[in-house]
MOPAC internal coordinates of N, CA, C and O (Angstrom, degrees):
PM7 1SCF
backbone

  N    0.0000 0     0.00 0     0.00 0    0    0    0
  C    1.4429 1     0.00 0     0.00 0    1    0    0
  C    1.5285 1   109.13 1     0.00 0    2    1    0
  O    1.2310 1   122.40 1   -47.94 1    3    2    1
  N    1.3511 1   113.00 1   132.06 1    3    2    1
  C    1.3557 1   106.33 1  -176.21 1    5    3    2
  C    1.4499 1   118.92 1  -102.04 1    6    5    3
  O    1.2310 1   110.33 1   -45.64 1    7    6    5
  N    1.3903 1   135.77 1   134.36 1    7    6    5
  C    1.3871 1   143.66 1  -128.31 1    9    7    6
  C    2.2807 1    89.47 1   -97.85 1   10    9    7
  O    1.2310 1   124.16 1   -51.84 1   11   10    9
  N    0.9455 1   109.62 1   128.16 1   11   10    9
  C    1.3109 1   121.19 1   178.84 1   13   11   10
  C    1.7088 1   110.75 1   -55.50 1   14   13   11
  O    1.2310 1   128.04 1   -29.30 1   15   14   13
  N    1.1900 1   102.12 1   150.70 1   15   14   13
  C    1.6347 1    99.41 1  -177.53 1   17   15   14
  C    1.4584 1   110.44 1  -100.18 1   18   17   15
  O    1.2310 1   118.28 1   -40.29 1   19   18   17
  N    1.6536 1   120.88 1   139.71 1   19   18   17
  C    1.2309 1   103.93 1   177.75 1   21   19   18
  C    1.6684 1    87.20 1  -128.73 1   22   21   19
  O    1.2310 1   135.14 1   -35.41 1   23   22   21
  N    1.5984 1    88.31 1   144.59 1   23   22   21
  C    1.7005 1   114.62 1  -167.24 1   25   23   22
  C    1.6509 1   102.05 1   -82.68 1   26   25   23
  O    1.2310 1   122.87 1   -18.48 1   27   26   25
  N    1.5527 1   112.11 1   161.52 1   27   26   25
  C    1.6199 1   100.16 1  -175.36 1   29   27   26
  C    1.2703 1   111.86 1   104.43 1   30   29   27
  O    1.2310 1   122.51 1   -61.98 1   31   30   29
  N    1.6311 1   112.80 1   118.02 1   31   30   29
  C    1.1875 1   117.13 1  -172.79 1   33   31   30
  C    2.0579 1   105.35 1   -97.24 1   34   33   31
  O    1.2310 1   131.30 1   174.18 1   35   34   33
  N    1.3334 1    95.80 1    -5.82 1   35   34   33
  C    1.7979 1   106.27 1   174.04 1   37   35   34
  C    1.4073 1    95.42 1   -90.84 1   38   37   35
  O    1.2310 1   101.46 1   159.97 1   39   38   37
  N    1.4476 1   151.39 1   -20.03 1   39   38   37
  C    1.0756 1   132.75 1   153.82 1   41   39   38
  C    1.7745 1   120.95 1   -69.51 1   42   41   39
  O    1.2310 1   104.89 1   141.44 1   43   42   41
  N    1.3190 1   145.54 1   -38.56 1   43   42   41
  C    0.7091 1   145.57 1   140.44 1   45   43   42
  C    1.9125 1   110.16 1    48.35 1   46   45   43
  O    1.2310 1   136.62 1    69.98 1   47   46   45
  N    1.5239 1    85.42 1  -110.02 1   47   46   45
  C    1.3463 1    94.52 1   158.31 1   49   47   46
  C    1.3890 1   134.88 1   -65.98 1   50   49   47
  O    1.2310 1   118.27 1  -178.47 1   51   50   49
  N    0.9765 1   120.90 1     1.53 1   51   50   49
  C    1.6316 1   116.85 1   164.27 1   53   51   50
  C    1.3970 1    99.98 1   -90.28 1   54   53   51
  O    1.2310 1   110.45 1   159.58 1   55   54   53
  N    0.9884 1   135.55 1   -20.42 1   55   54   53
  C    1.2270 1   135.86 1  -158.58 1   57   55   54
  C    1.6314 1   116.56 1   -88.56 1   58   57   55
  O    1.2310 1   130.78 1   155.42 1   59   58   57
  N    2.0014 1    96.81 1   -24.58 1   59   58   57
  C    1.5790 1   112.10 1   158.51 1   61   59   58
  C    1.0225 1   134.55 1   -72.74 1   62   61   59
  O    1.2310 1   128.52 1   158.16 1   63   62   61
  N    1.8400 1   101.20 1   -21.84 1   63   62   61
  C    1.4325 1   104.62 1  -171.98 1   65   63   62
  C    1.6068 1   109.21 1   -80.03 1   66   65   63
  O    1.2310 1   132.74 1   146.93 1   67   66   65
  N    1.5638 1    92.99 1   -33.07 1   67   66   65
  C    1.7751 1    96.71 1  -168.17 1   69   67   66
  C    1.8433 1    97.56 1   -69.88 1   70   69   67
  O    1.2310 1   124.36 1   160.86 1   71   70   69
  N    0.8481 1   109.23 1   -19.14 1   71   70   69
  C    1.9381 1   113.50 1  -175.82 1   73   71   70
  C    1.5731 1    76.69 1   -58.35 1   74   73   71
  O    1.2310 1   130.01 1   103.19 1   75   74   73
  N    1.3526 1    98.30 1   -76.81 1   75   74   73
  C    1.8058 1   110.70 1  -149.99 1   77   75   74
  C    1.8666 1   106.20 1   -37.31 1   78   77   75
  O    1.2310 1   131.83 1   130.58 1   79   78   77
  N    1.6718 1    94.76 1   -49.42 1   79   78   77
  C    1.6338 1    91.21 1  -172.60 1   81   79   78
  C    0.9604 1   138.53 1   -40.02 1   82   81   79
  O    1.2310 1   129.33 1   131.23 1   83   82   81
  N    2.0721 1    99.62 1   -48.77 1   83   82   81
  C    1.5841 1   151.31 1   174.75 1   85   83   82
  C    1.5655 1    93.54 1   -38.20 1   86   85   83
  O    1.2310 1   111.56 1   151.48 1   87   86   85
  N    1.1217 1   133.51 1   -28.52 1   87   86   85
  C    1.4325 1   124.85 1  -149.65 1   89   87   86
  C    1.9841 1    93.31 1  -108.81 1   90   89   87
  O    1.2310 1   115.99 1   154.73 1   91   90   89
  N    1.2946 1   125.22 1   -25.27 1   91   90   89
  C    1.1209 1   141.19 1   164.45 1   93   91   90
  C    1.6022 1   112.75 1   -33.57 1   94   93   91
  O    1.2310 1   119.27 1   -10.26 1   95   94   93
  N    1.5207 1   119.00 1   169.74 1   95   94   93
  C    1.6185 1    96.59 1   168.08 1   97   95   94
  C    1.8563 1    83.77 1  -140.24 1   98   97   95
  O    1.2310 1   119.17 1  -120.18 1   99   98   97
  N    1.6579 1   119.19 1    59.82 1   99   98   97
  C    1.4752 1   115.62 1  -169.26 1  101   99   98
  C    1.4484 1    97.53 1  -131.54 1  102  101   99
  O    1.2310 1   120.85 1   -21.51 1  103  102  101
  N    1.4665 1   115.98 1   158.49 1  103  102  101
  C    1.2065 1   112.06 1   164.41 1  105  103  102
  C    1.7782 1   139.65 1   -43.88 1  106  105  103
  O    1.2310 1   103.77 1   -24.93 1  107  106  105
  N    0.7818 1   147.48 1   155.07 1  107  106  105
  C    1.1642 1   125.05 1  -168.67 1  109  107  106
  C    1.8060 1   103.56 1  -160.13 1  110  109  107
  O    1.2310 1   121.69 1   -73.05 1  111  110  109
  N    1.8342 1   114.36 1   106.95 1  111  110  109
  C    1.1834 1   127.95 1   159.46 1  113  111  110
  C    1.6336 1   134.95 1   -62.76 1  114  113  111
  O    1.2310 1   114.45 1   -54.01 1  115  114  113
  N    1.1669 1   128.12 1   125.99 1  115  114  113
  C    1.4958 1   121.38 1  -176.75 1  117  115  114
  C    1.1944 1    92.97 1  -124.78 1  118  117  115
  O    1.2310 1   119.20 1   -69.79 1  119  118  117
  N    1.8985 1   119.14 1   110.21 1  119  118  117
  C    1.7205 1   112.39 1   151.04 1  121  119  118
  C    1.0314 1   111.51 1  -131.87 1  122  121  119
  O    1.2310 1   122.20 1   -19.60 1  123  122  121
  N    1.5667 1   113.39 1   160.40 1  123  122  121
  C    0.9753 1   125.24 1   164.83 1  125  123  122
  C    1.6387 1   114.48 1  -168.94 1  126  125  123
  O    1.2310 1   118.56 1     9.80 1  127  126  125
  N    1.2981 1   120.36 1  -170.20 1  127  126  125
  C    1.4504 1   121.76 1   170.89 1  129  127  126
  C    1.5730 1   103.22 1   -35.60 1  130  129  127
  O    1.2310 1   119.48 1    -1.02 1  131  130  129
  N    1.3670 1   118.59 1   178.98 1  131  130  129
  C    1.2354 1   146.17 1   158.80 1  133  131  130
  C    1.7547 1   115.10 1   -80.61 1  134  133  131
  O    1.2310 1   123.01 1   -66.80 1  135  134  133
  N    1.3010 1   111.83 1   113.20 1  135  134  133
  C    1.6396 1   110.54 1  -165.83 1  137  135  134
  C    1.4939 1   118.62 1    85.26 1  138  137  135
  O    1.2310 1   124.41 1  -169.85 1  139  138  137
  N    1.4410 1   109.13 1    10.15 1  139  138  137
  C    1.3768 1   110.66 1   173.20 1  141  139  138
  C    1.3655 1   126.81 1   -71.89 1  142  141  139
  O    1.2310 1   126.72 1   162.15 1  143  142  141
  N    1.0983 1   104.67 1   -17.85 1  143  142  141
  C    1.7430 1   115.26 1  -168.14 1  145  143  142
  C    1.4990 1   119.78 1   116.29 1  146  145  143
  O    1.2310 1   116.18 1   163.79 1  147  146  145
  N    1.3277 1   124.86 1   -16.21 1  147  146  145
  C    1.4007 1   149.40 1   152.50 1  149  147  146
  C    2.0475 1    99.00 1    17.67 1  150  149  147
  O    1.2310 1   128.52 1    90.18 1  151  150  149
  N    1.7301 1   101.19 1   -89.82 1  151  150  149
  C    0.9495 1   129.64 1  -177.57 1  153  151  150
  C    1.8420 1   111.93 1   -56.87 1  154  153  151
  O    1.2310 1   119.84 1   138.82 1  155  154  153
  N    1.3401 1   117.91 1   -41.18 1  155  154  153
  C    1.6884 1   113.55 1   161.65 1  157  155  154
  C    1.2747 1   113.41 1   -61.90 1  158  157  155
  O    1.2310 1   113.85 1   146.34 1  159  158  157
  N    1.3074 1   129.25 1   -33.66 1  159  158  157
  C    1.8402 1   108.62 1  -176.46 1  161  159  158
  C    0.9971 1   104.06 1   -88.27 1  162  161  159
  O    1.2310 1   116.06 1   146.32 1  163  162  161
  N    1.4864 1   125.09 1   -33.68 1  163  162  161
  C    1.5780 1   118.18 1  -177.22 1  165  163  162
  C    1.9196 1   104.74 1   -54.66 1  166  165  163
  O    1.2310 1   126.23 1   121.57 1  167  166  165
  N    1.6883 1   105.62 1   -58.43 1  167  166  165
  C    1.5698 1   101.35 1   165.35 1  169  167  166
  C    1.4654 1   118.72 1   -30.66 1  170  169  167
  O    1.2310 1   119.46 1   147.53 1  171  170  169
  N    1.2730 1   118.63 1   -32.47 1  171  170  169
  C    1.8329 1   129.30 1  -147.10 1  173  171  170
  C    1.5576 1    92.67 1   -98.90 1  174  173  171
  O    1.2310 1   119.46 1   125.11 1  175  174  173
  N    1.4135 1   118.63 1   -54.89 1  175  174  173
  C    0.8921 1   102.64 1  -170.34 1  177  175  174
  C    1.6868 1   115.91 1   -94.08 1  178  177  175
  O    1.2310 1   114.00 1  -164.01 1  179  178  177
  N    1.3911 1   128.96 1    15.99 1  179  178  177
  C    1.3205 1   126.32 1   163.51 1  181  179  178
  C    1.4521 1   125.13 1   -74.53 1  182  181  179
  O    1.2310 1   123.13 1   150.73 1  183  182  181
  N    1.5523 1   111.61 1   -29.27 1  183  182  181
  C    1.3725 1   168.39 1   140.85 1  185  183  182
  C    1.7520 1   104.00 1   -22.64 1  186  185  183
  O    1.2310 1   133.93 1   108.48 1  187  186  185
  N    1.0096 1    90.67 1   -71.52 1  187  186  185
  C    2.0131 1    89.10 1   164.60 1  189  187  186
  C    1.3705 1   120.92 1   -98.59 1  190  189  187
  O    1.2310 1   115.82 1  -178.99 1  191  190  189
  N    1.1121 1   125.54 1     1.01 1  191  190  189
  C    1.2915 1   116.93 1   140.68 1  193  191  190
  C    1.0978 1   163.12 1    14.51 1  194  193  191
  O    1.2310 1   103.15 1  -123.50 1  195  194  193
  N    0.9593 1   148.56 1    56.50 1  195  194  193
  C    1.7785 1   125.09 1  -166.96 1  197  195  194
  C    1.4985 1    98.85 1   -59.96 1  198  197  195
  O    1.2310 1   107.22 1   147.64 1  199  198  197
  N    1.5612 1   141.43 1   -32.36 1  199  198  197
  C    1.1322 1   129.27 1  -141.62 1  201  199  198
  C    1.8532 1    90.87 1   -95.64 1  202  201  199
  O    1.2310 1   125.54 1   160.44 1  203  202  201
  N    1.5753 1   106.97 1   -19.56 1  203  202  201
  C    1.5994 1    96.42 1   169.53 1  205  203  202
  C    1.5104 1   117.32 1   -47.71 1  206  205  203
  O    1.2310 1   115.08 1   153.53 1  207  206  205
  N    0.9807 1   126.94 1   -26.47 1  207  206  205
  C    1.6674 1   123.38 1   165.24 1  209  207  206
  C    1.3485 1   133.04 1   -44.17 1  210  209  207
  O    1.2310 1   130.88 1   133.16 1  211  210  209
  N    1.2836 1    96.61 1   -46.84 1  211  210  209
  C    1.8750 1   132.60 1   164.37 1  213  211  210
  C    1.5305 1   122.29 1   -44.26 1  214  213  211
  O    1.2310 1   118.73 1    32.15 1  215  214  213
  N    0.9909 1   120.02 1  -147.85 1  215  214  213
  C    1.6703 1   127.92 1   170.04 1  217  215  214
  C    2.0707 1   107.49 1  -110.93 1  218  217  215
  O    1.2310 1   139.16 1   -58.52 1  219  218  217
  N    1.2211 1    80.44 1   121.48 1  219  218  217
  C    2.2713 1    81.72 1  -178.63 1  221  219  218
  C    1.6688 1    94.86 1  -116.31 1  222  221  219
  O    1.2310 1   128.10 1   -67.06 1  223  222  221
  N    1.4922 1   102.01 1   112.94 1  223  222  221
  C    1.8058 1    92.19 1   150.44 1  225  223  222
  C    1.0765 1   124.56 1  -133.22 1  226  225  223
  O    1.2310 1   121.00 1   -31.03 1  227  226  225
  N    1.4984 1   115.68 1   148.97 1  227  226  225
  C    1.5006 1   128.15 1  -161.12 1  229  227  226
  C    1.6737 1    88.61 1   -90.70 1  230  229  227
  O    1.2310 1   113.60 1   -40.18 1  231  230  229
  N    1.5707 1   129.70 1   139.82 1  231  230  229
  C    0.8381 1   122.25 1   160.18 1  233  231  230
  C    1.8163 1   113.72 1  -135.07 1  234  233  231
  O    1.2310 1   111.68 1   -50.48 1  235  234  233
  N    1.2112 1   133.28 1   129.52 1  235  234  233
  C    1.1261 1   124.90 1  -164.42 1  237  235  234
  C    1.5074 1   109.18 1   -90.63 1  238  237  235
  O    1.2310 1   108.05 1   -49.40 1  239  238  237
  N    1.1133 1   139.92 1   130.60 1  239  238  237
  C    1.5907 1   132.69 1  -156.46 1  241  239  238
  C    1.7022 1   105.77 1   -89.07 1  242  241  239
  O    1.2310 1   124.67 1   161.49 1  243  242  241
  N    1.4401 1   108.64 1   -18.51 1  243  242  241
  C    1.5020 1   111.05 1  -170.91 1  245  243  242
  C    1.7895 1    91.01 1   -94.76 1  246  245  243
  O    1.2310 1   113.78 1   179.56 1  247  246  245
  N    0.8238 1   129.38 1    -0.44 1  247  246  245
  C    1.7255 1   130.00 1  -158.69 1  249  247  246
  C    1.8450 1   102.70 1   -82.57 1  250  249  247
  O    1.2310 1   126.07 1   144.32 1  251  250  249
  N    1.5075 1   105.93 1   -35.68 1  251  250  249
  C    1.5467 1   113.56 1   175.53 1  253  251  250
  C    1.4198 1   112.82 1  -108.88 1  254  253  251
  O    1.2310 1   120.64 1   -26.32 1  255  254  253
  N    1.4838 1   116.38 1   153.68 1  255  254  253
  C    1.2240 1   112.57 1  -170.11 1  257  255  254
  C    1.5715 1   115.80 1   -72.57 1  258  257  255
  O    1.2310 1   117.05 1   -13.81 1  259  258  257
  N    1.1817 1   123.22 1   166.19 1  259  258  257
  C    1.7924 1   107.78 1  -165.51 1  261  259  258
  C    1.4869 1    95.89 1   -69.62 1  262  261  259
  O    1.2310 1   107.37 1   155.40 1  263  262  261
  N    1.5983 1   141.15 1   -24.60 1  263  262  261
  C    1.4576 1   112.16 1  -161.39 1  265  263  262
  C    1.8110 1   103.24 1   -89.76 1  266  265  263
  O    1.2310 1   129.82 1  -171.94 1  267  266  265
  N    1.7959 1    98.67 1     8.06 1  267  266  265
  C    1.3253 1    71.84 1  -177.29 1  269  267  266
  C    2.1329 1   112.88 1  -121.36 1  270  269  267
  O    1.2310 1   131.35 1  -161.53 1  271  270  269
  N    1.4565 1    95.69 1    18.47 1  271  270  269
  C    1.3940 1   119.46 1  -156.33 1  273  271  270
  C    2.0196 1    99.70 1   -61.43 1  274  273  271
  O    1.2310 1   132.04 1   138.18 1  275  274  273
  N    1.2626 1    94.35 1   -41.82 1  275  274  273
  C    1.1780 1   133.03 1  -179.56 1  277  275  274
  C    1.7476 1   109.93 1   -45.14 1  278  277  275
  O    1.2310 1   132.63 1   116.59 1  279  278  277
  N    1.3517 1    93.20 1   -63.41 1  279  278  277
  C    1.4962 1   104.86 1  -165.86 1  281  279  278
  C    2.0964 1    98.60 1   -73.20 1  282  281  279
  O    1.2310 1   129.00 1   140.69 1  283  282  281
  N    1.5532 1   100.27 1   -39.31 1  283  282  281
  C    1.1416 1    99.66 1   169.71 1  285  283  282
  C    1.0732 1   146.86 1   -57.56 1  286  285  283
  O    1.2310 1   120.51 1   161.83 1  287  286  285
  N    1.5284 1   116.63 1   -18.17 1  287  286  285
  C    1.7146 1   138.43 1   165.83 1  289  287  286
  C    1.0487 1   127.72 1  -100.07 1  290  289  287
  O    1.2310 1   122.10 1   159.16 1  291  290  289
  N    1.3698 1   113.59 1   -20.84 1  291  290  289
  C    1.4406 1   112.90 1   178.00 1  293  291  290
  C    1.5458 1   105.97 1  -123.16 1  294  293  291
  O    1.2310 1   116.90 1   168.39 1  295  294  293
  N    1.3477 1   123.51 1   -11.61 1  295  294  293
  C    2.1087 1   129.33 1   166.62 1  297  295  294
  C    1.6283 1    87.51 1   100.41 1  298  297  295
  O    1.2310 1   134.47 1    -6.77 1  299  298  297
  N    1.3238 1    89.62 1   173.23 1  299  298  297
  C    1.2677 1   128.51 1   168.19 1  301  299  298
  C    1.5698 1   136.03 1  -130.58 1  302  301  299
  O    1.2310 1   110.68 1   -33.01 1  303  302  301
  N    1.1773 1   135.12 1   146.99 1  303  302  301
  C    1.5115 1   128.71 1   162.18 1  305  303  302
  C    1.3118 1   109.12 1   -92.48 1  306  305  303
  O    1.2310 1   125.90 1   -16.05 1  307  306  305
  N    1.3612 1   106.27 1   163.95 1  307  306  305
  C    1.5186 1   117.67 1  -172.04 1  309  307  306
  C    2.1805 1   105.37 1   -58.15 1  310  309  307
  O    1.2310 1   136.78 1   -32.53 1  311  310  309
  N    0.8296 1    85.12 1   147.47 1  311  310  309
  C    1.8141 1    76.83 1   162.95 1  313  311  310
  C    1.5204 1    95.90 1    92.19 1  314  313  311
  O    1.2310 1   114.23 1   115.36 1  315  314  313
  N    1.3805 1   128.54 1   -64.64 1  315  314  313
  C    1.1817 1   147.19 1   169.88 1  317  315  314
  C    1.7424 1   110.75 1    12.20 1  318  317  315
  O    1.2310 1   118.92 1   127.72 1  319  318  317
  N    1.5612 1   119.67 1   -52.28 1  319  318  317
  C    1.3282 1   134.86 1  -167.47 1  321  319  318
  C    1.6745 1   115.15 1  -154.04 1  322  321  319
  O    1.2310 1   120.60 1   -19.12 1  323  322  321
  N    1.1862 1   116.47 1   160.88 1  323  322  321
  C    1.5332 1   100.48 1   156.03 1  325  323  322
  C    1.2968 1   137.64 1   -48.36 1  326  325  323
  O    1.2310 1   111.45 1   -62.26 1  327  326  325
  N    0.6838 1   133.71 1   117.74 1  327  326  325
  C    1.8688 1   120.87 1  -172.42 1  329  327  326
  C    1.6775 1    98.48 1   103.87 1  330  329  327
  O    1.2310 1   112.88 1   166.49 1  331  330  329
  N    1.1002 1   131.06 1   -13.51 1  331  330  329
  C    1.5228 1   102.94 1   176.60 1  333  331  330
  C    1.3478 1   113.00 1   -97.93 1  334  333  331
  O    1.2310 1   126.14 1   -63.16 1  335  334  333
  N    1.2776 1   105.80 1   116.84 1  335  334  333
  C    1.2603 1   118.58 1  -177.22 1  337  335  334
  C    1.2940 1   112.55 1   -91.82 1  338  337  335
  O    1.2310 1   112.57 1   138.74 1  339  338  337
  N    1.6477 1   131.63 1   -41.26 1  339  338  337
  C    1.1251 1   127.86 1   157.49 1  341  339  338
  C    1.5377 1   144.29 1  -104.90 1  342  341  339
  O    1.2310 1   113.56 1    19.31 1  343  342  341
  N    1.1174 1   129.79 1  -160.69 1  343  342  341
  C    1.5592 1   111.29 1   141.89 1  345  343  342
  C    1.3158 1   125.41 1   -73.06 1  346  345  343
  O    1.2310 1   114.43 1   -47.12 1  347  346  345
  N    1.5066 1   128.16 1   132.88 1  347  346  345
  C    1.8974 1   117.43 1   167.76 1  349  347  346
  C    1.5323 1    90.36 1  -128.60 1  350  349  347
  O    1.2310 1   129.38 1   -48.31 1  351  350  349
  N    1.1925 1    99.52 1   131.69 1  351  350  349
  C    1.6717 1   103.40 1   149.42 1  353  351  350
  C    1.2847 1   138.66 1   -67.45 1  354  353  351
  O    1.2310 1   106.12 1   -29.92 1  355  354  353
  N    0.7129 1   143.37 1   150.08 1  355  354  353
  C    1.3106 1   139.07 1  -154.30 1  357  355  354
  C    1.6633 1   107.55 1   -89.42 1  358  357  355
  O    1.2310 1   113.75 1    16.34 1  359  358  357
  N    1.1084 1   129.43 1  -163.66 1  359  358  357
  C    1.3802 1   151.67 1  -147.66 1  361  359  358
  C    2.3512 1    86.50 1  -114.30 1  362  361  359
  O    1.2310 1   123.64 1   102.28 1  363  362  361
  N    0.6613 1   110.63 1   -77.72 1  363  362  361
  C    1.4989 1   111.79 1   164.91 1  365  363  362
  C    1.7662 1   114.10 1   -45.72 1  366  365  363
  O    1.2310 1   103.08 1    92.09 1  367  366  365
  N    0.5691 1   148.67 1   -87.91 1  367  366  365
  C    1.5928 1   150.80 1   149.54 1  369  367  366
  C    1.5154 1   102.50 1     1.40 1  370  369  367
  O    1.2310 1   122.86 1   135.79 1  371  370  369
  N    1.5559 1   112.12 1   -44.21 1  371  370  369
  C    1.7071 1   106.08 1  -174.29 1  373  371  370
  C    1.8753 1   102.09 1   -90.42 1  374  373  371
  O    1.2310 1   119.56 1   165.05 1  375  374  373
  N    0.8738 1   118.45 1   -14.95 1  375  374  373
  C    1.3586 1   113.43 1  -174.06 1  377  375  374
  C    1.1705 1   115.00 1  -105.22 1  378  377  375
  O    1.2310 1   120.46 1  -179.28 1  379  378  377
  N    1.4933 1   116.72 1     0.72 1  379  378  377
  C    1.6614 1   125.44 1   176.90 1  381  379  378
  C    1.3366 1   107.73 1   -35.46 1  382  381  379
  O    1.2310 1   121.04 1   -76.84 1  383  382  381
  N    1.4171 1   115.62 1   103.16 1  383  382  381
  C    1.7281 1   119.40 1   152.94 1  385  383  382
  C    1.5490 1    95.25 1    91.85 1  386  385  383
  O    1.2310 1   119.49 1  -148.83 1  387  386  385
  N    1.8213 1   118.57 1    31.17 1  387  386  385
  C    1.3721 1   127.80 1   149.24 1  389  387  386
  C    1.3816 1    96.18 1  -144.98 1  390  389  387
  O    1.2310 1   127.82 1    15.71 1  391  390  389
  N    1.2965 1   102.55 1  -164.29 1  391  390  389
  C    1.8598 1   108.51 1  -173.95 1  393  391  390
  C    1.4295 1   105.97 1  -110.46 1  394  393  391
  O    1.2310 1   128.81 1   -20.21 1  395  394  393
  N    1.5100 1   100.63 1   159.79 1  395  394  393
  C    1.4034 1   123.25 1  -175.69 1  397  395  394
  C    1.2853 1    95.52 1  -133.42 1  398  397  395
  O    1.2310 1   124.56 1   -62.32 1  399  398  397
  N    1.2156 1   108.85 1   117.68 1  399  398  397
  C    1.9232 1   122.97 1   174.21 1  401  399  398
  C    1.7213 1    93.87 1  -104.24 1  402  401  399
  O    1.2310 1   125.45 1   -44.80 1  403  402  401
  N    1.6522 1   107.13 1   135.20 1  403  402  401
  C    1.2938 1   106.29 1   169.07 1  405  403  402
  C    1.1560 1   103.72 1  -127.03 1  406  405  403
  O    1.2310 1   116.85 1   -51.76 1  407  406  405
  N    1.4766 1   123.59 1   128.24 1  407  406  405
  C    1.6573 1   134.80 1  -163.92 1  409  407  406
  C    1.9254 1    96.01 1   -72.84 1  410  409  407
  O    1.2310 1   133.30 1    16.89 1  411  410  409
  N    1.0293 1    91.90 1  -163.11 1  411  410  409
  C    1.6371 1   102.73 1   160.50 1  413  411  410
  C    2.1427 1   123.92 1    10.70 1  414  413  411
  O    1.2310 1   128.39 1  -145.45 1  415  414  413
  N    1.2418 1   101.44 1    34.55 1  415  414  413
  C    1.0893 1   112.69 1  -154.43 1  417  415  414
  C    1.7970 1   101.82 1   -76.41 1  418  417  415
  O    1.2310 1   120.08 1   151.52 1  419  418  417
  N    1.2494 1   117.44 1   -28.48 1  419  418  417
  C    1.2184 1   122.39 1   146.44 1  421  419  418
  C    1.7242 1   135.21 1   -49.67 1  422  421  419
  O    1.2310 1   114.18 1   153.56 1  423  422  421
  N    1.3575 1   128.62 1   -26.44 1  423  422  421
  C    1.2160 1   149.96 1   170.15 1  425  423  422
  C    1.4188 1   103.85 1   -62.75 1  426  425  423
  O    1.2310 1   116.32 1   135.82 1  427  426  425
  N    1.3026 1   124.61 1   -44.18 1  427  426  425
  C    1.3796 1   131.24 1  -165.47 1  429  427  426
  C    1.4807 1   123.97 1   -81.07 1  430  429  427
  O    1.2310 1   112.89 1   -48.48 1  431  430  429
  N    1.5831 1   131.03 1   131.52 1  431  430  429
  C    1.6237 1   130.44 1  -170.06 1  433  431  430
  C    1.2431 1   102.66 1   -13.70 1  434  433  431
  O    1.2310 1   122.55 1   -21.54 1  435  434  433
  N    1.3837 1   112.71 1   158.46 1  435  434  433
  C    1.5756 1   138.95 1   139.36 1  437  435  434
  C    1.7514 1   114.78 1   -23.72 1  438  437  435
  O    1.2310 1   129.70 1   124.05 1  439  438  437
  N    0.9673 1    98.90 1   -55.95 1  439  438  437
  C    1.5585 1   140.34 1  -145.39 1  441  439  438
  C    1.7231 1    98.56 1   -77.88 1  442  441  439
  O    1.2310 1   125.13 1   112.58 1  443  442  441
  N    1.8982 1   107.75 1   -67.42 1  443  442  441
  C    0.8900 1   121.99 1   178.45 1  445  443  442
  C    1.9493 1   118.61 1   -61.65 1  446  445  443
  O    1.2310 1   126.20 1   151.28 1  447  446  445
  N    1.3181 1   105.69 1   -28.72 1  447  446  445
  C    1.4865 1   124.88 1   151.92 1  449  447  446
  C    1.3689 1   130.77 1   -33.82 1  450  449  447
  O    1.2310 1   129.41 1   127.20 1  451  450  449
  N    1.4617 1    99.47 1   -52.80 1  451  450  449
  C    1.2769 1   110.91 1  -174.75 1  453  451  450
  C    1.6365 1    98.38 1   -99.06 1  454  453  451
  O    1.2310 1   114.82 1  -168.92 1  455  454  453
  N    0.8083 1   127.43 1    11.08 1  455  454  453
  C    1.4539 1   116.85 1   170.42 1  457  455  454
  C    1.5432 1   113.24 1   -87.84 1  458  457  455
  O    1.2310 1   128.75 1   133.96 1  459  458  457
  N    1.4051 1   100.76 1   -46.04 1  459  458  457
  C    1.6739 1   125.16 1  -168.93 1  461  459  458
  C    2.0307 1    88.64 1   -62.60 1  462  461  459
  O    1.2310 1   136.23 1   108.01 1  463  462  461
  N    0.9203 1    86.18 1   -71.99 1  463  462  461
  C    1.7381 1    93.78 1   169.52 1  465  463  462
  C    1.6187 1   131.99 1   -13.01 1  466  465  463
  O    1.2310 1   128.39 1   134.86 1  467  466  465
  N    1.4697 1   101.45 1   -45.14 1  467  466  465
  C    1.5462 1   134.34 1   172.69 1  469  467  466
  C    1.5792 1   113.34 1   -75.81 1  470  469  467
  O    1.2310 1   137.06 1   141.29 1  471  470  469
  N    1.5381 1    84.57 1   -38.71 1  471  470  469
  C    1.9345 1    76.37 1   172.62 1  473  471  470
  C    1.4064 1   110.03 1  -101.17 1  474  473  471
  O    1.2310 1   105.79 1   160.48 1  475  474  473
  N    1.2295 1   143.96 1   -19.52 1  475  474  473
  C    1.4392 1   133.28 1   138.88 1  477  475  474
  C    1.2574 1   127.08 1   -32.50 1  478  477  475
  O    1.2310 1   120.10 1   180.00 1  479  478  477

């Protein structure tokens, strides 16, 4: 698979680091402003990867409503809430030992923050 090109001589070196990270087998945070490039290294670095082989899901954090963001990343058992009718695993559980990119991860509770946090 051939690794995407990113244009920009101010990326450059970011562009080594995310190689270097890519080769890591650890969690790995990207922030910054809005329009920073956020979403290209995460692309870049899934891309060099070994775990791109694996299971990758993009999940957008503003996409579910906040009471249910929760149940969506980390699963549920049946009974759990209204509406759960069964067991689902969560969004983590499905990507075990590939990556989970979460968009908008700033948008999301306090609460739900500090959860993601705990499993990092």
């Amino acid at each position: 698979m051939e690794k995407p090109q990113i244009i920009g001589y101010a990326y450059k070196g970011l562009k080594q680091i995310v190689e270097k990270y890519a080769q890591a087998k650890s969690p790995v945070l990207f922030v910054g402003e809005r329009g920073a490039g956020k979403e290209l290294f995460a692309s870049y670095y899934i891309k060099c990867s070994e775990c791109s082989k694996e299971k990758v899901s993009k999940v957008n954090c503003t996409a579910f409503p906040r009471e249910l963001l929760s149940s969506e990343i980390f699963g549920h058992v049946e009974g759990a809430f209204t509406g759960a009718t069964h067991d689902k695993p969560g969004f983590i559980a499905v990507c075990d030992g590939g990556i989970l990119f979460l968009d908008e991860l700033g948008a999301a509770s306090r609460e739900f923050q500090t959860l993601i946090l705990r499993v990092i």
